[in-house]
N, C-alpha and C positions, 0 to 999 in steps of 0.2 A: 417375424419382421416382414413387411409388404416390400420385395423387393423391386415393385415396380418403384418407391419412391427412397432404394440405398443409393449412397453414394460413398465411392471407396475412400478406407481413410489407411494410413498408417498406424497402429496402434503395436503396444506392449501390453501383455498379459500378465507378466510378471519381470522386474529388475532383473538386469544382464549385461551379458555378452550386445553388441548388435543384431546376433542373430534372433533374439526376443524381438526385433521391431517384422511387424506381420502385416497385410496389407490385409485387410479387412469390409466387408460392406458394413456400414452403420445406415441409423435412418437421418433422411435428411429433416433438416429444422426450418419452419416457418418464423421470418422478425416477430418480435412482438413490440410494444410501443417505445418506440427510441432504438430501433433496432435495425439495423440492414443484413441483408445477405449477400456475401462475396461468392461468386466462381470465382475460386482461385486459380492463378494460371501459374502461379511460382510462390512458394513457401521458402525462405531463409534459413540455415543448418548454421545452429550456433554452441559453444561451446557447455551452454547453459542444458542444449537438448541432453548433451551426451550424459552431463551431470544427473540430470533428473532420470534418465534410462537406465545409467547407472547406479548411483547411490542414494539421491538423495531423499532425508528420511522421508515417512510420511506421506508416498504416493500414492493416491488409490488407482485401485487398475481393475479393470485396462483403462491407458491413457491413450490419449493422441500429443506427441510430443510437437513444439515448432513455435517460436513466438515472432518471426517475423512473414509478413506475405501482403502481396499485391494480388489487383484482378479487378474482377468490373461486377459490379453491383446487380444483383439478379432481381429482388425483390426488398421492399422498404414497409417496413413495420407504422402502424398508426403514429400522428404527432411528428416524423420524423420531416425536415425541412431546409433547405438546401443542398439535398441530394434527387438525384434521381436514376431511375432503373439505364445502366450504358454504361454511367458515368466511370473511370478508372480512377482508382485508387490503390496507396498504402495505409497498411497498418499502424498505427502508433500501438506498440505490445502490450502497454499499462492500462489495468484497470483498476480504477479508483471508485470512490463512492460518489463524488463530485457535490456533496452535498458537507462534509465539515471543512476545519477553519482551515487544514492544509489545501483542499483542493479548493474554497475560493480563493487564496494567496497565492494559486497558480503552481504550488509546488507538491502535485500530484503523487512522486514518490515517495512522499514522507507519509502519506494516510494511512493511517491505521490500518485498512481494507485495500490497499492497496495487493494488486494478484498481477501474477505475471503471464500471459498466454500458452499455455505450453508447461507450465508448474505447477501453477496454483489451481488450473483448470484445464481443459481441453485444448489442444492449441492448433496451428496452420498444416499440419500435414495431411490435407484433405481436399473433396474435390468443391464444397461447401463449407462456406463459414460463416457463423451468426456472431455480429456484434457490436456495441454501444454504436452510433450512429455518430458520436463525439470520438471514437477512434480512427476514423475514416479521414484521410489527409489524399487530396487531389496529386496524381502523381504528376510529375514535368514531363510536359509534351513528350520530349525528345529520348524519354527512358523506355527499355523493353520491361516486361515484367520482370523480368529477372535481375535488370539493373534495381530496381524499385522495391524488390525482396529482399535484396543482400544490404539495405539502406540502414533502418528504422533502428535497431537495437544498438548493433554497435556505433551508429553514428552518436545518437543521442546518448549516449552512454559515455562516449572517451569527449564529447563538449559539455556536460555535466562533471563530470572530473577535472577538467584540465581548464575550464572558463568559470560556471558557476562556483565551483567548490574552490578549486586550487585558482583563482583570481590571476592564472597567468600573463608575460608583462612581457611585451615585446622588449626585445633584447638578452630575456633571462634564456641559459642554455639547459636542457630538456634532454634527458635520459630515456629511451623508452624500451624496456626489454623487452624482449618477444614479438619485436614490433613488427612481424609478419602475419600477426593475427589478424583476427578481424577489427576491434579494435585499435590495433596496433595500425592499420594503415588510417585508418581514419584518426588518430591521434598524429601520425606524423604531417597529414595535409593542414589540419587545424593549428598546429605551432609553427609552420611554417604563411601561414597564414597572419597570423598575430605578429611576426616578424621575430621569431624565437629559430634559435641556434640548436637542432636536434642534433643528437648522436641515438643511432640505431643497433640494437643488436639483431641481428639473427644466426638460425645455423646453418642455412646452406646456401649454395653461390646463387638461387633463384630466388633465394627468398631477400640475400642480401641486394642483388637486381630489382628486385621490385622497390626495396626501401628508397635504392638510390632514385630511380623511376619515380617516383613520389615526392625528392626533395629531401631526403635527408643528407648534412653536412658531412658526417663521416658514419660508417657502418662496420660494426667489428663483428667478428665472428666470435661466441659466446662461447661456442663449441669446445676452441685453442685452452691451453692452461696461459695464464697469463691475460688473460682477455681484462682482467679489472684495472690493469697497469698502464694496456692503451690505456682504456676510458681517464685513467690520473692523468695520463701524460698528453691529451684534447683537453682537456679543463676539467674539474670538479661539477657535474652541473647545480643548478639553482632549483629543481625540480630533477624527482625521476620518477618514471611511472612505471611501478612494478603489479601487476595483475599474475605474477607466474607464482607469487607465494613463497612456498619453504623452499625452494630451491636456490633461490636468491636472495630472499630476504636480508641476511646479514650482507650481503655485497652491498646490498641497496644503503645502509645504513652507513656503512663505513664510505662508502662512494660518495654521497651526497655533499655539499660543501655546508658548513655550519653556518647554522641559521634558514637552512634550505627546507623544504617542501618532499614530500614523500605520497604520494596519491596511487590511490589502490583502488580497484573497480570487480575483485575475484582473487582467487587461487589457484589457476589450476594442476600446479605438483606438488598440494597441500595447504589447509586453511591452519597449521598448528606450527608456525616458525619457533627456532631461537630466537628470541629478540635480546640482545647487551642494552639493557634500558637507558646505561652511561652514554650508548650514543645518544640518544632522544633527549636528556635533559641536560646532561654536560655541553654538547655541540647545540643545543637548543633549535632540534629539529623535529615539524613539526609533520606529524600520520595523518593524512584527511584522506577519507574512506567516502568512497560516492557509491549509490547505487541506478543504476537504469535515468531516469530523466523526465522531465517535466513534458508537455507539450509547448511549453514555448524553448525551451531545449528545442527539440525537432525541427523545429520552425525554422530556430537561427541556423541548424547546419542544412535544412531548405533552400534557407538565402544565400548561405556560402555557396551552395551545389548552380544555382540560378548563375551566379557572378564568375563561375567556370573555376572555382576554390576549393573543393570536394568534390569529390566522385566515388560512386560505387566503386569496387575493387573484386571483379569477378576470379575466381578460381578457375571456377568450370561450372556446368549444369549437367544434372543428372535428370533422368525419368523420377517421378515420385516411387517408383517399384521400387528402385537401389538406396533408399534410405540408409540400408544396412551401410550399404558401402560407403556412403556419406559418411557417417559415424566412422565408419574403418580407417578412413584417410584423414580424420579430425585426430583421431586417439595413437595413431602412428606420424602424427607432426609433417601429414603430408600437403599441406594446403597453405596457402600465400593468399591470403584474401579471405574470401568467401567462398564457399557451397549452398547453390541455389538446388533443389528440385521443382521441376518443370512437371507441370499437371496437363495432362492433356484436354 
């Protein structure tokens, strides 16, 4: 390797612990046609990282894990045009093939080739990054990096769920467990935006502070035994959005009011529930399952962010070193928002 021209990345060698994630020099990459190169100033710590660190099949390593991140444009590959070398931007984390019938109909995460930054290939935990030149989104003035890292995935991700898919309807009341995640605070600004009646879970008194902070109508503590009996005795809701999987799953089922909505975007305490099938076709409730989101997704929760309707939801920022520990505080349930790493 000519290490006049590495730049350090975070990488695993092989699935684990966090202590697999290594800081590493790789070489840096020249765009090629349609292409830009980011210096990244802030990579995004998402749920999805720890998954792929940890389990999931089919990784080849070493990887560089991370699918969201900001920064300013260093160099611009042949062809490429309405950018230029300064310019700041975010990431949009999907890449698609932009050439069949999903991605002219604008609906990106359905192609076939569809890959995700950070899974399906090499992702943002780095000091360089090379990519499509059509993933590059102009970030708002008034965002630090780090606002603009914590943005991209779970935004468009819980407005794909809960707008595109699940057709949510102001007025309808809105379940959202776990709603201290990443996702989860961006799912409670967005229904409260649409003029929808949230109830929040979370489990601790900072995490139930931030929900209320954000606009949710009531917040229960999941933690308590008894916690599904509030939720009966606030309403039944019209929607619930459960992302946490077998942990809850049958709550969710039994909770929902019939004829209601049930929207899922992940698992993370297992993708293999009980399901009582009598609730889904007896109570004639209906499972609509989203993944990640479009670029015109991104966009609209852009305009929300613009209209002072959305906003980043920072945890904390860490150095790019402490990846490890980013991961440690995701998998020990200690983080209210987001975890950005800071590149220097």
């Amino acid at each position: 390797m000519d290490y006049d021209a590495a730049v350090r990345a975070i990488r695993f060698h092989r699935q684990g612990s966090p202590d697999v994630l290594q800081l590493d020099d790789v070489d840096s990459e020249d765009p090629g046609p349609g292409e830009v190169r980011l210096a990244v100033r802030a990579a995004g710590v998402n749920h999805l990282d720890v998954w792929v660190r940890r389990e999931l099949p089919r990784i080849p390593v070493p990887r560089i894990p991370g699918a969201d991140a900001a920064g300013v444009i260093d160099a611009v590959g042949p062809g490429v045009q309405g950018l230029a070398i300064g310019d700041r931007v975010l990431i949009d984390p999907g890449l698609s093939c932009g050439a069949c019938r999903r991605c002219f109909e604008g609906d990106a995460s359905l192609c076939e080739r569809y890959r995700i930054l950070g899974e399906s290939c090499n992702g943002t935990y780095r000091e360089q990054l090379v990519v499509p030149a059509r993933n590059c989104v102009a970030m708002p003035a008034d965002w630090t990096f780090a606002q603009a890292a914590a943005f991209p995935l779970v935004a468009l991700t819980a407005w794909r769920m809960l707008v595109t898919r699940g057709r949510l309807v102001a007025g309808e009341r809105v379940l959202i467990l776990g709603a201290a995640a990443g996702v989860g605070v961006m799912a409670i600004q967005i229904c409260k935006a649409a003029g929808c009646h949230v109830t929040a879970t979370a489990s601790t008194g900072r995490k139930r502070q931030l929900c209320r902070d954000l606009g949710a109508d009531e917040v229960v503590d999941y933690s308590q035994d008894g916690w599904t009996k509030i939720v009966r005795s606030i309403g039944r809701p019209d929607v619930t959005v459960d992302y946490v999987g077998k942990a809850t799953w049958r709550d969710s089922l039994k909770l929902t009011r019939s004829g209601g909505r049930i929207l899922t975007c992940g698992a993370t305490t297992g993708h293999d529930p009980s399901a009582e099938l009598t609730h889904v076709f007896f109570r004639q409730l209906s499972v609509i399952g989203s993944t990640m989101g479009s670029r015109a997704d991104l966009q609209a929760c852009l305009d929300l962010a613009e209209r002072g309707l959305l906003r980043p939801v920072l945890d904390r920022t860490l150095p790019l070193e402490q990846a490890a520990r980013a991961h440690r505080l995701i998998e020990d349930r200690q983080v209210a928002g987001k975890i950005v790493l800071e590149v220097s």
